[in-house]
LUMVOVO-455415 format. One record per residue (C-alpha): residue number from 1; x, y, z. Coordinates in nm, 4 decimals. Layout:
{resi=NUM, c1=X, c2=Y, c3=Z}
...
END
This chain:
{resi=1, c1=0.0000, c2=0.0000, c3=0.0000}
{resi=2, c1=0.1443, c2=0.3412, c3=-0.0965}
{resi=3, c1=0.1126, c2=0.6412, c3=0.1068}
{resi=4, c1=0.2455, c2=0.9774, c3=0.1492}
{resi=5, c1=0.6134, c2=1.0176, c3=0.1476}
{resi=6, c1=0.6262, c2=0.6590, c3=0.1010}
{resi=7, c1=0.9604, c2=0.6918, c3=-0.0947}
{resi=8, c1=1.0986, c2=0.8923, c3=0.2574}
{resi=9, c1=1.4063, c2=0.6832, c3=0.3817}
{resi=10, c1=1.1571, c2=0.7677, c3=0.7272}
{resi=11, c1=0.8452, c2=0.7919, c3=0.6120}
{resi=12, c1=0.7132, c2=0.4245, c3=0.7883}
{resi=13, c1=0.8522, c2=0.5093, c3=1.1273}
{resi=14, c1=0.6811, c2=0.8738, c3=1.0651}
{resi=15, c1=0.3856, c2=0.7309, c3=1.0188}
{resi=16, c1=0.3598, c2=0.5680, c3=1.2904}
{resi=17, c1=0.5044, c2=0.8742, c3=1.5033}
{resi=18, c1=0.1870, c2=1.0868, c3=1.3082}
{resi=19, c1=-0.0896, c2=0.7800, c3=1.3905}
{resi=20, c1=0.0204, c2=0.8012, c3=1.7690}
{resi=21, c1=-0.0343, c2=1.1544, c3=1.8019}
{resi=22, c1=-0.3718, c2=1.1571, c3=1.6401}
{resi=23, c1=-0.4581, c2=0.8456, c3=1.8456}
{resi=24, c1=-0.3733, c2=1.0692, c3=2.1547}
{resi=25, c1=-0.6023, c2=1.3518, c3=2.0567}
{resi=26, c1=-0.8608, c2=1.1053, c3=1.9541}
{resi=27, c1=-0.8306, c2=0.9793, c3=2.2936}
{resi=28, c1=-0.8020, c2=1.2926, c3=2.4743}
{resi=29, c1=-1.0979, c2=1.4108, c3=2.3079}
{resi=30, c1=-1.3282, c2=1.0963, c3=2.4136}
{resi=31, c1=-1.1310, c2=1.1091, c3=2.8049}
{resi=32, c1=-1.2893, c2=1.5077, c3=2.7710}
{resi=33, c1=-1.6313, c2=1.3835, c3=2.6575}
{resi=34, c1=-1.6608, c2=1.1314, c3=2.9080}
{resi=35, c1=-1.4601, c2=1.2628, c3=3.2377}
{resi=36, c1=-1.2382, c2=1.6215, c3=3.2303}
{resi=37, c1=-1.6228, c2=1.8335, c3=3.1106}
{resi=38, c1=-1.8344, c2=1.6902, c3=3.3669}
{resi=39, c1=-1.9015, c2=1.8873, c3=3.6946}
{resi=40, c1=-1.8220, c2=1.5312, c3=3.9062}
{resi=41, c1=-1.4643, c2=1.5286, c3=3.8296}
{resi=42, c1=-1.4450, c2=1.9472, c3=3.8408}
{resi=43, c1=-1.5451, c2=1.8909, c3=4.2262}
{resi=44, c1=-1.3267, c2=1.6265, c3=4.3007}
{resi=45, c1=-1.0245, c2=1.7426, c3=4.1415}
{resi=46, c1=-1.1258, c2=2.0934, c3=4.3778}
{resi=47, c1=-1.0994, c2=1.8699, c3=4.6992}
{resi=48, c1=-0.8187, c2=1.7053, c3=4.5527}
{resi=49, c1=-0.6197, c2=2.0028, c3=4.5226}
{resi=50, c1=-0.7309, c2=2.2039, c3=4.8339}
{resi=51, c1=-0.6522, c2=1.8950, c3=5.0392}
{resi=52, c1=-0.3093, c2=1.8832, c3=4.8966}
{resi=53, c1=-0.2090, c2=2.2169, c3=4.9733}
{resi=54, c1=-0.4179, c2=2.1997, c3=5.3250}
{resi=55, c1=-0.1925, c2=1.9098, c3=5.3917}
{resi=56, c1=0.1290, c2=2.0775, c3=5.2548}
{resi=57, c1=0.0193, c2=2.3286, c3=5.4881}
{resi=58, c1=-0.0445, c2=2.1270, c3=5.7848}
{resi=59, c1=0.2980, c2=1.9576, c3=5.7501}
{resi=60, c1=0.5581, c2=2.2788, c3=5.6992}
{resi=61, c1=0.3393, c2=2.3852, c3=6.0171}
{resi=62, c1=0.4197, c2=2.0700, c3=6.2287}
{resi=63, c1=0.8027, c2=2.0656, c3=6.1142}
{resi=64, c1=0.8232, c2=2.3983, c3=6.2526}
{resi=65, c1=0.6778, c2=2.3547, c3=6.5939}
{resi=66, c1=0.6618, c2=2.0231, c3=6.8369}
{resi=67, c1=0.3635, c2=1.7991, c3=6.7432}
{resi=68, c1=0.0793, c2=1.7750, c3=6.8965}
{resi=69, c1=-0.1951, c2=1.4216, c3=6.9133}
{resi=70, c1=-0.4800, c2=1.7002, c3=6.7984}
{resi=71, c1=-0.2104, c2=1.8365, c3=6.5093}
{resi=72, c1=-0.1450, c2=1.4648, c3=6.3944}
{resi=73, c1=-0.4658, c2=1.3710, c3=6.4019}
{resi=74, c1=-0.5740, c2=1.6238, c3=6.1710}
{resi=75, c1=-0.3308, c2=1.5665, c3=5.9328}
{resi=76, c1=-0.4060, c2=1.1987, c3=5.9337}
{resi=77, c1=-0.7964, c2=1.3316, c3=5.8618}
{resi=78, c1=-0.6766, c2=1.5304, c3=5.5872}
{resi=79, c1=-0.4722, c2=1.2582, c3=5.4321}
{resi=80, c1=-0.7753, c2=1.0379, c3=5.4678}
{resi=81, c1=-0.9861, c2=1.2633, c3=5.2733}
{resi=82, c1=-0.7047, c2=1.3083, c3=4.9774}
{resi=83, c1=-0.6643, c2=0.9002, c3=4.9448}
{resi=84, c1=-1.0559, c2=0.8534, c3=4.9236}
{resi=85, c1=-1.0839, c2=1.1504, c3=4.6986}
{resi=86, c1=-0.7967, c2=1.0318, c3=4.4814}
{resi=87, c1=-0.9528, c2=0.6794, c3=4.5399}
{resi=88, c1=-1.2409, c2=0.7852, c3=4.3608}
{resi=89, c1=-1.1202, c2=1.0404, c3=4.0817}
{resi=90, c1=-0.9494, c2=0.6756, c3=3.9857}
{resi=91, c1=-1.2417, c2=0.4903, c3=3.9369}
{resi=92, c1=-1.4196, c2=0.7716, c3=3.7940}
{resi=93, c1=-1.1426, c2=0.7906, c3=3.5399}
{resi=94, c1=-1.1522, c2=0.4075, c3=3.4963}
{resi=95, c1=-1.5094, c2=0.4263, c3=3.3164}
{resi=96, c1=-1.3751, c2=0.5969, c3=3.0217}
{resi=97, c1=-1.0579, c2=0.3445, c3=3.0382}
{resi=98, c1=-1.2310, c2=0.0751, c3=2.8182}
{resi=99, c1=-1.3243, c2=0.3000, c3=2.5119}
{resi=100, c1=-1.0043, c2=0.4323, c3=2.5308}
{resi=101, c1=-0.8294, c2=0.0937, c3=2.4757}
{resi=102, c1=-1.0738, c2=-0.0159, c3=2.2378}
{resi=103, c1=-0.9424, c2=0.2316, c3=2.0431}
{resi=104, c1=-0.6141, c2=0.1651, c3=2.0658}
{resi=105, c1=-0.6564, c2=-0.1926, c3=2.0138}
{resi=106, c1=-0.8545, c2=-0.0842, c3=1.6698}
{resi=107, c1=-0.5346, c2=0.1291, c3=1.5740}
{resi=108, c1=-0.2570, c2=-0.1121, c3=1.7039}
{resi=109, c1=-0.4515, c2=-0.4148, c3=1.4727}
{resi=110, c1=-0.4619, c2=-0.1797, c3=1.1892}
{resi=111, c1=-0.1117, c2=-0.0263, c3=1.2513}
{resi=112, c1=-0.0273, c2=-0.4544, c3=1.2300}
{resi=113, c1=-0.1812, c2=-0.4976, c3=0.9580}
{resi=114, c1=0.0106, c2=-0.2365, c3=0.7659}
{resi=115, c1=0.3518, c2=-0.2743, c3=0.9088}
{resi=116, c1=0.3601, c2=-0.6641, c3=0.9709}
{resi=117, c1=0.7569, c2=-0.7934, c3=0.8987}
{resi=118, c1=0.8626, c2=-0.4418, c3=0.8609}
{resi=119, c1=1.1300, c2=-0.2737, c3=0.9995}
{resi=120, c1=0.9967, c2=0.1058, c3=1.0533}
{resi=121, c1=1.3149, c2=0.2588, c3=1.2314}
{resi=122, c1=1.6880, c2=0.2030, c3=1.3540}
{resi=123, c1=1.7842, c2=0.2392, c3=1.7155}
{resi=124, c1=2.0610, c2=0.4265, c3=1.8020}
{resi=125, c1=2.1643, c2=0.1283, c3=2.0467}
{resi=126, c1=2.1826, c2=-0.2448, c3=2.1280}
{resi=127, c1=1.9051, c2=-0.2797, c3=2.3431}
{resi=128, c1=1.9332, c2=-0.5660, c3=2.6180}
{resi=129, c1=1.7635, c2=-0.8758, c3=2.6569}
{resi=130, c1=1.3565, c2=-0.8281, c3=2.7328}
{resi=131, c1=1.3838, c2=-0.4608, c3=2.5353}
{resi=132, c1=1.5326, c2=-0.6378, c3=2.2206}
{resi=133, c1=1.2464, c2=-0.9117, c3=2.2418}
{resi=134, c1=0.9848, c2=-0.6315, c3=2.1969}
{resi=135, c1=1.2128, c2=-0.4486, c3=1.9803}
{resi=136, c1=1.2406, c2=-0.6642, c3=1.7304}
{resi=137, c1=0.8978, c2=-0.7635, c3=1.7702}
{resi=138, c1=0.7867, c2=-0.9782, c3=1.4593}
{resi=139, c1=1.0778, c2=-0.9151, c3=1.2254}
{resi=140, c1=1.3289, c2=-1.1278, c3=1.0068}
{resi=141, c1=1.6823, c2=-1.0957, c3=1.0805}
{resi=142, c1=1.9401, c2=-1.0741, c3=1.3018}
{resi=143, c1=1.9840, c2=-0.6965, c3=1.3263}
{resi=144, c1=1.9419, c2=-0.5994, c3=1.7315}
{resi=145, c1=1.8818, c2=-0.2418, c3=1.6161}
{resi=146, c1=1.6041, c2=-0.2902, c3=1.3914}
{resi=147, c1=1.3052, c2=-0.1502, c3=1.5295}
{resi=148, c1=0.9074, c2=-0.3005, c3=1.4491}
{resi=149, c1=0.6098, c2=-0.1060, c3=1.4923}
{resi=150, c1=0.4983, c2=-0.2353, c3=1.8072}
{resi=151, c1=0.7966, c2=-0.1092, c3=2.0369}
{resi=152, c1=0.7748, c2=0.2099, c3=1.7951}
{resi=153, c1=0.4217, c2=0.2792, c3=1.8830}
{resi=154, c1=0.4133, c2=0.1614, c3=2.2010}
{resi=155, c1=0.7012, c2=0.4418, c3=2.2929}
{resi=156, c1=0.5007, c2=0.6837, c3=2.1027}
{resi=157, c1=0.1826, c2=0.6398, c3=2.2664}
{resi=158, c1=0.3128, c2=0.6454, c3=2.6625}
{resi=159, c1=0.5225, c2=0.9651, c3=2.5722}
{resi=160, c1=0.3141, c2=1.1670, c3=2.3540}
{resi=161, c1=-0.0283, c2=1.0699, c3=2.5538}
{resi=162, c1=0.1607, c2=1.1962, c3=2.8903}
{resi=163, c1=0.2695, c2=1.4932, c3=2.7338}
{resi=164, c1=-0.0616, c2=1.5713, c3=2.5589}
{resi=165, c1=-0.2250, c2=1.5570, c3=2.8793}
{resi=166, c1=-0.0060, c2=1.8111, c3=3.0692}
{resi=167, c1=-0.0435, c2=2.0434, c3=2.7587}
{resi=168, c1=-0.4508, c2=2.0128, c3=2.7787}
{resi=169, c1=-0.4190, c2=2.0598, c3=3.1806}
{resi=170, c1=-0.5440, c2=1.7419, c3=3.1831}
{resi=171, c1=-0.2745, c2=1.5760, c3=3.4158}
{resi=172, c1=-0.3798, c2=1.4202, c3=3.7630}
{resi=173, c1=-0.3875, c2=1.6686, c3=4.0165}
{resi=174, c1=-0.0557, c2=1.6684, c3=4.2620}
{resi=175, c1=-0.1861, c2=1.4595, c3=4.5483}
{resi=176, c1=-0.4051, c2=1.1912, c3=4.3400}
{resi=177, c1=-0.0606, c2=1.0148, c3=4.2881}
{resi=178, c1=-0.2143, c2=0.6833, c3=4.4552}
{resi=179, c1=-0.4532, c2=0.5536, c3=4.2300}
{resi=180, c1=-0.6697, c2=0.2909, c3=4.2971}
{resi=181, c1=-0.3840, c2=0.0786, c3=4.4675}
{resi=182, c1=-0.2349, c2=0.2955, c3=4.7316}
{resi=183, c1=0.0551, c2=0.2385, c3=4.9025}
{resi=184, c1=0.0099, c2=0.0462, c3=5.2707}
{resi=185, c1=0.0268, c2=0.3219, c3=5.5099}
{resi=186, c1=0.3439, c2=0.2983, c3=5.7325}
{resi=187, c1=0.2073, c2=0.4286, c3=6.0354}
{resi=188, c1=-0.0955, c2=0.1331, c3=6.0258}
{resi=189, c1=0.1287, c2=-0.1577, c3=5.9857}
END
């Protein structure tokens, strides 16, 4: 199949590069439909971020002065109220989670399809064991820096989907680190 700039000594990794980035924004764009416009995830991204900085607060406070059982218990409230409210700006993220992949199933089987057996870039290195595996991914020969489209696109997609989403203001607020899987808390075990 010819496309544009198919006779670019880049063009197939390109293409790939170009298909990533519009898979991003088409992604983006559903993740906006479905989460970032509604007035749910406005309010807990709020409480999200004013517990953060109450916290932040709370803690410069206490480093300065001796604590108090009243002062800790506070700030073990507060830090309470950001893991359940990070808890649950998870799973209200995690709806939109399976159209998302759908469509990037839809565009990694097509993006298959097109580049199966070919090699679509060179890498600059001799990647190591497990990296060279997924590397070379489906391809003839015994090249270690021959890249397929899989590793290609699978780069492209965690970098430029990341990115995107700082760019939009679409990032996770600075205290909803945790996720749905927090880390144990220390002080409880």
């Amino acid at each position: 199949m010819a496309y544009p700039f198919s006779d670019f000594k880049y063009s197939d990794g390109l293409t790939v590069v170009g298909i990533s980035f519009c898979t991003a924004i088409v992604c983006e764009a559903i993740s906006w439909v479905l989460i970032y416009r509604t007035n749910s995830y406005k309010n807990l991204r709020s409480s999200i971020d004013k517990a953060s900085k109450k916290l932040e607060t709370m803690k410069t406070d206490s480093n300065k002065i001796n604590i108090k059982k009243s002062k800790t218990k506070k700030i073990d409230r507060v830090e309470t109220s950001l893991k359940e409210s990070s808890r649950d700006l998870s799973l209200f993220k995690f709806k939109s989670g399976g159209v998302v992949a759908l469509v990037l199933f839809v565009v990694f089987g097509l993006l298959n399809s097109l580049f199966e057996g070919k090699v679509v870039a060179k890498l600059p290195f001799k990647p190591f064991g497990l990296v060279m595996k997924m590397s070379h991914r489906g391809l003839q020969g015994t090249d270690p820096t021959d890249c397929s489209m899989a590793f290609l696109y699978f780069l492209c997609s965690i970098s430029i989907r990341t990115n995107l989403q700082k760019f939009l203001g679409f990032a996770p607020p600075r205290g909803a680190g945790a996720g749905l899987f927090p880390m144990p808390d220390p002080k409880t075990s």
